[in-house]
C-alpha positions in Angstrom: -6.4 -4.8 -6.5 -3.5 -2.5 -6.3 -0.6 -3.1 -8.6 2.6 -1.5 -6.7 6.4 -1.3 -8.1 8.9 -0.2 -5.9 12.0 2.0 -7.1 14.1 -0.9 -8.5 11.4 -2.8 -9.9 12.4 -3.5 -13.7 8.7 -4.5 -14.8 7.0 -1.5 -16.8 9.0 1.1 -19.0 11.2 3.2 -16.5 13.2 5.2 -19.4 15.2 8.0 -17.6 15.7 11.5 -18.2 19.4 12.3 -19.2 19.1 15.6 -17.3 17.6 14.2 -13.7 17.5 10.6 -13.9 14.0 10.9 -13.3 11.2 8.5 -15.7 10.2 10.4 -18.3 6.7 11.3 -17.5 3.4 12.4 -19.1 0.6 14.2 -17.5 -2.8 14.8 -17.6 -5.6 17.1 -15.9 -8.4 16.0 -14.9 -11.8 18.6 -13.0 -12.8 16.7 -10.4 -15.3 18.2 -7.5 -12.1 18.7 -5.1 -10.8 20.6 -8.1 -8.5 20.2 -11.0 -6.1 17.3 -10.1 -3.0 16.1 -12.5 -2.5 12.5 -13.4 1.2 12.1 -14.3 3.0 8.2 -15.2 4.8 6.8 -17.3 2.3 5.0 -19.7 1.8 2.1 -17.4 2.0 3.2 -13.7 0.5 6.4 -12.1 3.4 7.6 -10.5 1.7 11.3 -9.4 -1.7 12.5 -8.4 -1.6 16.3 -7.8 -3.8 18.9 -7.1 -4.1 22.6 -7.9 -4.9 23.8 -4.5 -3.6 23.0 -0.8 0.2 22.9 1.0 1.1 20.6 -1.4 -0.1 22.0 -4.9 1.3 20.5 -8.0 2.2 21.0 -11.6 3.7 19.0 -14.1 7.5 19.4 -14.0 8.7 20.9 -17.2 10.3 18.0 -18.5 6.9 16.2 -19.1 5.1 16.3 -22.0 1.7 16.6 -22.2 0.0 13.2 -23.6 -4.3 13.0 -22.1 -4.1 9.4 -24.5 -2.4 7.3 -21.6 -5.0 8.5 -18.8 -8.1 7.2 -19.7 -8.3 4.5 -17.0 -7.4 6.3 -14.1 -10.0 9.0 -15.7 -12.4 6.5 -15.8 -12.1 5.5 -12.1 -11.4 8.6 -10.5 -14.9 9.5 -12.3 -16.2 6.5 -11.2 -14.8 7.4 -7.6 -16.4 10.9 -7.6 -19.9 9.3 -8.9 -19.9 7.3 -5.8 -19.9 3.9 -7.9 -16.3 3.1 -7.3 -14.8 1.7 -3.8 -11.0 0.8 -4.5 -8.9 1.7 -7.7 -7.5 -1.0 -9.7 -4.3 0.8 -11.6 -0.4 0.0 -11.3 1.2 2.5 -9.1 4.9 3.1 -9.1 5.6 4.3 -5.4 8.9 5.7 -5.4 9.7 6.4 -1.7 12.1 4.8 0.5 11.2 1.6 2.2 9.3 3.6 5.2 7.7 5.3 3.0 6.5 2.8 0.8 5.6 0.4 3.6 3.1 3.7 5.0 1.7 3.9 1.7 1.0 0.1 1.1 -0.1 0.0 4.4 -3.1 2.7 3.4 -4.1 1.0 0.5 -6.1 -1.5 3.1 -8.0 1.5 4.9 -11.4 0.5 3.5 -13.5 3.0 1.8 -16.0 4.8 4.3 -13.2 4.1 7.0 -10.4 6.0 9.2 -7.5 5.2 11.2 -4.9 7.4 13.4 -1.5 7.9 12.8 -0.8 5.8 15.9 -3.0 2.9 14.6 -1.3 2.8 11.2 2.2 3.3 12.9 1.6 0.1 14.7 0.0 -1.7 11.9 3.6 -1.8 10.1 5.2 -2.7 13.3 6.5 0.7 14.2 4.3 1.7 16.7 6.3 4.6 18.7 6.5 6.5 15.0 3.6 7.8 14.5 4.9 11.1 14.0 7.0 9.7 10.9 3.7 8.1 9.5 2.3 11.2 9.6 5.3 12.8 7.4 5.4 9.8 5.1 1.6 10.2 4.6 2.0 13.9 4.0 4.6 13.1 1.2 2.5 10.6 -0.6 2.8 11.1 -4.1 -1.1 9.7 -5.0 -3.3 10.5 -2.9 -6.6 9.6 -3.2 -5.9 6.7 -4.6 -3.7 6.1 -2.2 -5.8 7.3 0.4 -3.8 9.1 3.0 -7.2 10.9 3.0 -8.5 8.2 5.6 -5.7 9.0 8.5 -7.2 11.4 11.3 -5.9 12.2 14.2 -5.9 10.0 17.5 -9.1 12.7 18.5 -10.9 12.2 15.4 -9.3 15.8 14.4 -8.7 15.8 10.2 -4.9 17.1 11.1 -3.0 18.2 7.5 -3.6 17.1 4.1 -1.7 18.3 0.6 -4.9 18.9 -0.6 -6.1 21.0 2.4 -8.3 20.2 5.2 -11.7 21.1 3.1 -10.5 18.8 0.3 -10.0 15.9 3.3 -13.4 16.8 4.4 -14.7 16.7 1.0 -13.2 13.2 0.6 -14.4 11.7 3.8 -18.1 12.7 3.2 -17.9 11.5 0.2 -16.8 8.2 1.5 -19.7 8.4 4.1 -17.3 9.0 7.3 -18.6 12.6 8.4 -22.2 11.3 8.8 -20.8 8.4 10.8 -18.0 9.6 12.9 -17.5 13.2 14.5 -14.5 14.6 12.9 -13.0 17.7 14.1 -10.8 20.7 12.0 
């Protein structure tokens, strides 16, 4: 079960930042197969999951601090993930998108483990079905993947298309999750 605030929600400590009005975050790495990811939240919801490599490469922001204390669950299940004995994450996510956004990334959070969708499928599933284009931006901006698994959206001809972690790292994911050896993907 996915626990999900949205920006506004007052549940969870949201302390702000005096210089960006941002929640004061701590981070975490964590060596994973797909290589070193960062964990960063705000001591109850994951609010970033990073990695080193890809278009989308991340560090911690200056302003966090460095705290490896409030990680050990999502350490636990992302190691649990990798070992192939965990199927869903249960954790508190803060997605802080705007409502298009956040309605394409709850939307992913039902794509099964060991399954895909297109753009166009998922576009339609939250009732916008001519914008599958801006699905696919709103799924390239997600701030958690893996966990939110934007990993699981191919292309309407099975084609892996983009991913922040870059295509290997998609392809990684998916036959980890069993999809390569059960659907033809293309690069």
């Amino acid at each position: 079960m996915d626990h999900i605030a949205m920006p506004g929600d007052k549940s969870g400590d949201h302390s702000r930042s005096r210089k960006t009005n941002s929640p004061q975050l701590a981070y975490c790495h964590f060596s994973s197969p797909v290589g070193d990811l960062l964990f960063a939240g705000d001591g109850e919801r994951i609010h970033v999951v990073g990695f080193s490599d890809g278009s989308q490469a991340r560090a911690a922001d200056d302003h966090w601090r460095r705290d490896d204390s409030l990680f050990r669950q999502i350490r636990e299940q992302m190691a649990a993930y990798f070992a192939g004995e965990l199927k869903r994450f249960d954790l508190l996510l803060h997605l802080g998108g705007t409502d298009f956004q956040n309605a394409v990334w709850t939307a992913l959070l039902d794509i099964p483990f060991g399954q895909t969708t297109s753009y166009g499928a998922l576009a339609a599933k939250i009732g916008r079905p001519k914008a599958s284009r801006a699905v696919g931006a709103a799924n390239g901006a997600n701030p958690i993947p893996i966990i939110v698994p934007c990993h699981r959206v191919i292309g309407a001809d099975n084609s892996l298309t983009g991913f922040g972690g870059g295509v290997e790292t998609k392809a990684f994911l998916l036959r980890h999750e069993g999809v390569m050896d059960t659907q033809p993907l293309l690069i």
